[in-house]
N, C-alpha and C positions, 0 to 999 in steps of 0.2 A: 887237448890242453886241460889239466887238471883246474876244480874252481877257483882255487889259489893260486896258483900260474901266475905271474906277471905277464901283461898283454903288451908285445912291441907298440910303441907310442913313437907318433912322427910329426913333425912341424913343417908346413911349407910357408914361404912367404913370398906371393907373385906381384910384381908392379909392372903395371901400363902407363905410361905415360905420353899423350899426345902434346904435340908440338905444333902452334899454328902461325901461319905469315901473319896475320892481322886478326883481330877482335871477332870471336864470332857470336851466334845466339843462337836460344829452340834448339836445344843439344835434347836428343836424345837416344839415350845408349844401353843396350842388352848386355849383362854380364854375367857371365856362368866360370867363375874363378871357385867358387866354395862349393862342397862336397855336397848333397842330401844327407838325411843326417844319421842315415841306412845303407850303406849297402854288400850284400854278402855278409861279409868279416867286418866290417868296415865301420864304425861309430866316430862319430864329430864328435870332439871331446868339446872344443871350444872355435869361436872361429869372429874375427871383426873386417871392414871393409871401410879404408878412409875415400873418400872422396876428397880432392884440392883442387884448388883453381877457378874455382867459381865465386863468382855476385850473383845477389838477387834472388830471386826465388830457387829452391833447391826440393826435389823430392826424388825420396830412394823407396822402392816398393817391392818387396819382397814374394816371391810368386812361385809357385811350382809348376814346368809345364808337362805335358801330355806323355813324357818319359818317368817322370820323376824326381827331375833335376831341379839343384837349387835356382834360380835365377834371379837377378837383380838389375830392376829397371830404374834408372837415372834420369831425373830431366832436368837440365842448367839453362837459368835463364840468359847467363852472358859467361864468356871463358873470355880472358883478355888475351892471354899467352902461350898456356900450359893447362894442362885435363890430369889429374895424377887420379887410378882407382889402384889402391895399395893391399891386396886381400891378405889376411893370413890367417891361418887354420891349422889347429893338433886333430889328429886321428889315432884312434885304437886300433889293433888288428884281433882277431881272433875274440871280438866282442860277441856275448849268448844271446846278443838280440836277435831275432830272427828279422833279414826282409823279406817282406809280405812277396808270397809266390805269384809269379806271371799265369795268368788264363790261359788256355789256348789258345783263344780270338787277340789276345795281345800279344802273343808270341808271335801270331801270323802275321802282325804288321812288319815285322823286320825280314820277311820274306820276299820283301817289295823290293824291285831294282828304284834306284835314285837315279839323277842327273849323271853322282858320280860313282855309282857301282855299276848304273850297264853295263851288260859284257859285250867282248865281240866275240870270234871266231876262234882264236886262242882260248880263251877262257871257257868256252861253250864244251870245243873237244878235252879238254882238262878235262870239265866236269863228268863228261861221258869216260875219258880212260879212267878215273877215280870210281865211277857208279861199277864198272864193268869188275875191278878190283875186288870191292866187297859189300856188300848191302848192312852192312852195321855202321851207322851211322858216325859214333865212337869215332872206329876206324877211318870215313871216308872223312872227318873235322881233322886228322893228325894227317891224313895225307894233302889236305888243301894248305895245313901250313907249311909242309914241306915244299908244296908246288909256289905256293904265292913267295918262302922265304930264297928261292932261288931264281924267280921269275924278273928280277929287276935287280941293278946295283945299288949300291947306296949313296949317295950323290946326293947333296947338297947343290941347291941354284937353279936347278934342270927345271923343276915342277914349283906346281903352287899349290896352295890350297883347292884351288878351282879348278884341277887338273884331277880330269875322269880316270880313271882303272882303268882304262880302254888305250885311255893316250899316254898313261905314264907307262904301260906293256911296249906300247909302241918305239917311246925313247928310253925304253930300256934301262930306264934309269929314277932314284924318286929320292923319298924320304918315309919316315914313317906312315904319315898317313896315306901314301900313298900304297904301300905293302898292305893297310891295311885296307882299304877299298880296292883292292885288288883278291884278297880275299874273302872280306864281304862279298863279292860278286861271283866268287868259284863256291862260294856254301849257297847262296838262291838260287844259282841254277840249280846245284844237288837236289836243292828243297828242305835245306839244314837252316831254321830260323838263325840268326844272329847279329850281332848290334856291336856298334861303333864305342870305344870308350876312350875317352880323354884323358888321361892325367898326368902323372909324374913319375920318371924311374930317378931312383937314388942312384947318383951318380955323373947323371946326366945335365946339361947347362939350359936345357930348351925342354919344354911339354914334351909330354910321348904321346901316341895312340897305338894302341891293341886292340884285339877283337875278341869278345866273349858271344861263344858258339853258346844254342840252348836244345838243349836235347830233351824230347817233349817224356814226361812218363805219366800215361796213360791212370796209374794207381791211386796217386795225385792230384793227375788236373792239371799238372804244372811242369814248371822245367826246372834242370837239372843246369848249374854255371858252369860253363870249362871257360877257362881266360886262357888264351896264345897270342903269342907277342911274333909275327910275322915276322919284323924286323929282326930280331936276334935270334929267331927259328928255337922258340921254346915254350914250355909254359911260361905263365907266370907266378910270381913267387914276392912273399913280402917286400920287395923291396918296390913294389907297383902300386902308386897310392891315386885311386880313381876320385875324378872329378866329375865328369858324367859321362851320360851312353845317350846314341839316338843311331839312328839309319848311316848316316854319314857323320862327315866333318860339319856339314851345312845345319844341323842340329847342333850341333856342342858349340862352334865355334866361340870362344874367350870372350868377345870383346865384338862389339858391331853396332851400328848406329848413324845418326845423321844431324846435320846442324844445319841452318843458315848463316850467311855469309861470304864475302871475295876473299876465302882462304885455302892454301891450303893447308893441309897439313901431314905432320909424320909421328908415324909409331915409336917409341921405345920400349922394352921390356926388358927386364932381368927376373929372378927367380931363383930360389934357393930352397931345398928341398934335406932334410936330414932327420935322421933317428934321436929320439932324445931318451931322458928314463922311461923306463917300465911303469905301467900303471896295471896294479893288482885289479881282479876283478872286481873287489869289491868298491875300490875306488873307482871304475867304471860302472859300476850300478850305482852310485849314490849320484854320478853326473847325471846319466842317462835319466834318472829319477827326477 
């Protein structure tokens, strides 16, 4: 991209909204809806988060955890009815900022099986017929998406969030995140670091999740990004706009937390994800500034 290039610019706007039978209190809730304000390609141009529905004391605390993701902690002291967090954020693509490169010893932590990337037996001999294929690493990342993107259907209802790579093989059937801890767990057996990433495909009604593979180089010190989307068996490509990366789903997940009180209650969410003008770079250095 030339330095006068206009850099694709994107808007999303996500809402959560909890729903409860009766009054509750001591609300406290984890949100990871806005982007870090790095990553890859990736620049926050600009980004707000409402909170509604609350009395009484209120505190929002901005925090970055052990990935690098943005995260935002809430604590309401009473919800009568309704919880609204309303996030929305523009993003740059192809922004000269550099994100600060992964160590080695950091890279190694996404080597680690989870709750839900253990493999079992399927996934174990995968990794062995891929290892036997070819020892370039490259190669054996394109051949785990071809294995993980044919490995299960697509099916909506079947899986959950909380549903292992083990067991979504098993019923054969998942959704995104589940393709994608299905191939998290066929790249650490190879011994291919790699990490969970949360966000948004243009076009789409609900979050997505992909996996970026990290390929270590030695010259460096550091790693090398390839982003593959299991689910539609490809790279990925502009229209991918990341929200965070951890081990699994159990690190990113949106929205999580706890209250007191005899309630219960339910989730809603909608989301709306689109391209807007072009922002020149230099209008992306004078933000970034």
């Amino acid at each position: 991209m030339t330095p006068d290039a206009p850099q694709p610019m994107y808007r999303v706007r996500h809402h959560y909204r909890y729903v409860y039978t009766a009054p509750i209190c001591n609300v406290r809730q984890r949100l990871v809806m806005i982007p870090p304000a790095h990553h890859a390609d990736q620049m926050v141009v600009s980004f707000d988060l409402a909170v509604r529905g609350t009395s009484g004391r209120l505190l929002i605390d901005w925090q970055t955890d052990q990935f690098g993701n943005r995260v935002c902690r809430v604590e309401a002291e009473t919800v009568e009815h309704a919880l609204d967090f309303e996030a929305w954020f523009s993003v740059c693509r192809g922004a000269s900022v550099a994100e600060p490169t992964l160590t080695a010893d950091e890279g190694r932590a996404y080597l680690s099986f989870t709750g839900l990337t253990a493999p079992d037996e399927r996934i174990t001999d995968a990794a062995r017929t891929i290892q036997a294929q070819t020892p370039r690493q490259r190669e054996q990342a394109e051949l785990a998406l071809q294995w993980a993107a044919s490995s299960i259907a697509y099916q909506v209802g079947v899986t959950s969030t909380h549903t292992p790579a083990a067991m979504a093989l098993h019923l054969g059937q998942g959704v995104c995140q589940d393709y994608a801890h299905i191939m998290l767990s066929l790249l650490r057996v190879i011994g291919i670091p790699a990490r969970y990433v949360s966000g948004h495909l243009l076009g789409e009604g609900a979050p997505h999740a992909w996996v970026e593979v990290l390929l270590y180089d030695p010259e460096r010190n550091g790693f090398e990004l390839l982003a593959y989307d299991p689910t539609h068996r490809r790279v990925t490509n502009l229209s991918y706009i990341t929200v965070a990366v951890g081990r699994d789903f159990a690190d990113v997940s949106g929205t999580s937390g706890v209250f007191s009180g005899a309630a219960l209650g339910k989730l809603h969410w909608t989301k709306h994800a689109e391209r807007i003008e072009p922002a020149t770079s230099q209008e992306a250095s004078e933000v970034a500034a």
